[in-house]
Each structure stands twice: as C-alpha cells, then as structure tokens.
Short mmCIF file of the C-alpha atoms (twelve columns), coordinates in Angstrom:
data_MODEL
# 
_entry.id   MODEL 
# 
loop_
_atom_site.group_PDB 
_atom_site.id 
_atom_site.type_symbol 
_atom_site.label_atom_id 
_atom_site.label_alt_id 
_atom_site.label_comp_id 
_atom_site.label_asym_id 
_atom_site.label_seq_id 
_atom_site.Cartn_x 
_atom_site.Cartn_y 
_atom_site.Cartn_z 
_atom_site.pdbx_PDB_model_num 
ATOM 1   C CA . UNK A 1   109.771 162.259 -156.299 1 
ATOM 2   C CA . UNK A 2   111.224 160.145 -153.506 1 
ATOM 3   C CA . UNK A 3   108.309 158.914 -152.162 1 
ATOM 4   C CA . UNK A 4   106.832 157.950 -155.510 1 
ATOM 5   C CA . UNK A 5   110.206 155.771 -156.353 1 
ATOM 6   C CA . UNK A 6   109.894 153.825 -153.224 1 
ATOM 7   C CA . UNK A 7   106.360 152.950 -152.925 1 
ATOM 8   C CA . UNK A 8   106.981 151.526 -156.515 1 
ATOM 9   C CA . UNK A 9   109.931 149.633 -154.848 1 
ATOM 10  C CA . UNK A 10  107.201 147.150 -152.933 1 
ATOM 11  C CA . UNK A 11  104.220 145.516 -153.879 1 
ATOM 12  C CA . UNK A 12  100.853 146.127 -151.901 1 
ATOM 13  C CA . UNK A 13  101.511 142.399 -150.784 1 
ATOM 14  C CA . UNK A 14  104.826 143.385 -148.982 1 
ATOM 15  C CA . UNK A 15  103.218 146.246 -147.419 1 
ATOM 16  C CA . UNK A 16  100.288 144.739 -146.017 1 
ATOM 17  C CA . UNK A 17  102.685 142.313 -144.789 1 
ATOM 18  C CA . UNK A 18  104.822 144.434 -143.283 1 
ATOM 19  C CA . UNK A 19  102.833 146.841 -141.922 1 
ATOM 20  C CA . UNK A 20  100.836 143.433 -140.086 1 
ATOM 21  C CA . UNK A 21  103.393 143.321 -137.824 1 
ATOM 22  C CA . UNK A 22  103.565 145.880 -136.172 1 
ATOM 23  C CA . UNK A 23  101.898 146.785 -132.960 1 
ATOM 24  C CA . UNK A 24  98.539  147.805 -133.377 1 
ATOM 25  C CA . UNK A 25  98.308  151.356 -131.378 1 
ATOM 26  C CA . UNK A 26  95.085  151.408 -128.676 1 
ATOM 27  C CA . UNK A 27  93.514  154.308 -128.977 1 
ATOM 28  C CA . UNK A 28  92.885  153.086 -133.350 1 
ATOM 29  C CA . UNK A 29  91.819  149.203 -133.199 1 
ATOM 30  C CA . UNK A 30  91.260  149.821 -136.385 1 
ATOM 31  C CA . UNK A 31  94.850  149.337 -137.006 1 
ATOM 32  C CA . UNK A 32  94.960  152.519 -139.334 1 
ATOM 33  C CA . UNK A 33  97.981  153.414 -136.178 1 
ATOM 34  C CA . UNK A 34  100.394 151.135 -135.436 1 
ATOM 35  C CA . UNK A 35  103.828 151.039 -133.154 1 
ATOM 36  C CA . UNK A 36  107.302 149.693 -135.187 1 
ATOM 37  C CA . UNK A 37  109.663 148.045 -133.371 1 
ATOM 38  C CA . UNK A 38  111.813 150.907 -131.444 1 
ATOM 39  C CA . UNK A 39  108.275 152.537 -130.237 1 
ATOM 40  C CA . UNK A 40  107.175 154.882 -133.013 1 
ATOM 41  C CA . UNK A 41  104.082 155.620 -134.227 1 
ATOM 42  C CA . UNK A 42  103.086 155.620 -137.777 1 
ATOM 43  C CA . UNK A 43  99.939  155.919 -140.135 1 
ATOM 44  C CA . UNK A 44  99.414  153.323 -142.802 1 
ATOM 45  C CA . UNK A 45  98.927  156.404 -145.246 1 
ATOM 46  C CA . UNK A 46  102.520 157.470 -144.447 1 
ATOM 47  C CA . UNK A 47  103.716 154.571 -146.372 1 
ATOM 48  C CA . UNK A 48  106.943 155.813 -148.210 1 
ATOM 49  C CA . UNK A 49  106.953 159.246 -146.771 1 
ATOM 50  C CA . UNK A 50  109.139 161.220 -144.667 1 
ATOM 51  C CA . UNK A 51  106.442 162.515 -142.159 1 
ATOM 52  C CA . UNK A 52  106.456 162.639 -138.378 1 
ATOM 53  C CA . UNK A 53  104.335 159.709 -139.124 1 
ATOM 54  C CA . UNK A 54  106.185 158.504 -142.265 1 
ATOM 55  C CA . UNK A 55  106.898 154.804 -142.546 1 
ATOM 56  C CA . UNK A 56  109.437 152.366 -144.727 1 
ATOM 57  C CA . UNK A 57  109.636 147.975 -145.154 1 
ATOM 58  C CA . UNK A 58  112.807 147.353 -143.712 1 
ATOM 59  C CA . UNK A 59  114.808 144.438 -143.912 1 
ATOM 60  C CA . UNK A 60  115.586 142.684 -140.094 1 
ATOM 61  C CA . UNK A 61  118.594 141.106 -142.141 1 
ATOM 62  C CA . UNK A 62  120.130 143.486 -143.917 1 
ATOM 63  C CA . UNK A 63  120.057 143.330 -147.635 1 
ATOM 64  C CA . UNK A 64  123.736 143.563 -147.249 1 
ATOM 65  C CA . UNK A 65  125.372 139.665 -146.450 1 
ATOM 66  C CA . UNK A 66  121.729 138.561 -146.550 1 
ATOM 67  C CA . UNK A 67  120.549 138.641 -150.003 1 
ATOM 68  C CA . UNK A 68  118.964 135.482 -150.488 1 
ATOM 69  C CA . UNK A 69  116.977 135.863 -146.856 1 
ATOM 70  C CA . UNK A 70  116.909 139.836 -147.468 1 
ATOM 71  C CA . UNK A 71  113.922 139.286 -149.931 1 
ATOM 72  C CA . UNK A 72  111.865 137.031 -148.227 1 
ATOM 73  C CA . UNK A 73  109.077 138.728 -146.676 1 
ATOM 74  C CA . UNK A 74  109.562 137.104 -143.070 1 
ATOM 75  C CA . UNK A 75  112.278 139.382 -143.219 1 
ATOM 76  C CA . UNK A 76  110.224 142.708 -143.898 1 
ATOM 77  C CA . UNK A 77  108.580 144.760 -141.118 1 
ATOM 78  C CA . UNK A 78  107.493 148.311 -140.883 1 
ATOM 79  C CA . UNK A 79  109.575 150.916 -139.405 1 
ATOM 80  C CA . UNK A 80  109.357 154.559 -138.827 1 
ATOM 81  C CA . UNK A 81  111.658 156.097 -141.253 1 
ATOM 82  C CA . UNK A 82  113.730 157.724 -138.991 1 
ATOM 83  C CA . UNK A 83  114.010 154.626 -136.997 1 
ATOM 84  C CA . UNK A 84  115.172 152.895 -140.358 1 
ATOM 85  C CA . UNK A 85  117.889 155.972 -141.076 1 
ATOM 86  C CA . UNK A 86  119.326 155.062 -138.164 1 
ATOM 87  C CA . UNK A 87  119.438 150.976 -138.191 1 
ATOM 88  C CA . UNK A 88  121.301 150.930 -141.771 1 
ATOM 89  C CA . UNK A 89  122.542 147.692 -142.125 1 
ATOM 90  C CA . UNK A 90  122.655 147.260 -138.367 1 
ATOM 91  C CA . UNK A 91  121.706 143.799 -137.114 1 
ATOM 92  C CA . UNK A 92  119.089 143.658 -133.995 1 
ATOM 93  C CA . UNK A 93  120.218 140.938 -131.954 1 
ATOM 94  C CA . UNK A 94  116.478 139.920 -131.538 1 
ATOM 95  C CA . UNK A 95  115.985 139.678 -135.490 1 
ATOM 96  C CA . UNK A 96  119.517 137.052 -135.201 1 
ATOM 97  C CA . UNK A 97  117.149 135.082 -133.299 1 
ATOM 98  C CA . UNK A 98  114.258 134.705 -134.871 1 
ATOM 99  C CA . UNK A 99  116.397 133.166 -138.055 1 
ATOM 100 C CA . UNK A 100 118.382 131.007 -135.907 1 
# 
C-alpha cells in the first residue's frame, strides 16, 4: 500500500518537524489544521495519504543536486500532496534563499 511505504519512509521526528512549519490554520489552534506553503490545507492525520487533505515531507532542495543538504531536516516541510506532484524537483526561489 502506498501510503504504508511512505510513512515508513520518515521517522515521527521528521514529521513532527515538518509538519511544525507550517501555518497553523485559525479556526484549529490546536494545530491538528495547518496551511503548506502554496495555501493548502491539510490534517496531520493525512500524513502520507492522497486525500483532499492528504499531506507529504518535501524536500525545499531537491533531493536531486542536493543530496548532502536534501536530508537535513531544515530542508523538510509539509506540503499538500498535490502541491508536492507538482513542485518535482522544482526549486522555489524563496527556499534558494533561506540556504544562501
């Protein structure tokens, strides 16, 4: 099952960490809701899933011509999974930024 093989792809570390930065959404302060990058919402159960609320780590740097910063968890957010489909191993020029 797909979603099984990627959840086992991250820890619970990485996706705590991940999922921490992204915007908390303000009607749930619990932060059970939260906003990715591109303006998505998705639910911290959706981890791994392809849901309307379905979620994925993504890499700012792309594992591709990045591998040793690829890994590092600095380089790991959450993103809706369609919103990760669609980046690939695009580069946001904001993420350049934050690494120069």
């Amino acid at each position: 099952m797909l979603y099984e093989r990627k959840k086992s792809m991250a820890t619970q570390q990485q996706i705590i960490n991940a999922w921490s930065k992204a915007q908390i959404h303000s009607n749930y302060p619990d932060g059970s809701v939260r906003i990715d990058a591109y303006g998505s919402i998705m639910s911290l159960g959706e981890y791994g899933k392809q849901t309307e609320y379905g979620w994925e780590i993504d890499h700012e740097l792309p594992q591709h011509g990045f591998s040793v910063l690829s890994s590092l968890m600095a380089n790991q957010r959450a993103l809706h999974w369609r919103n990760n489909r669609s980046k690939g191993d695009k580069i946001d020029p904001s993420s350049l930024r934050k690494w120069q």
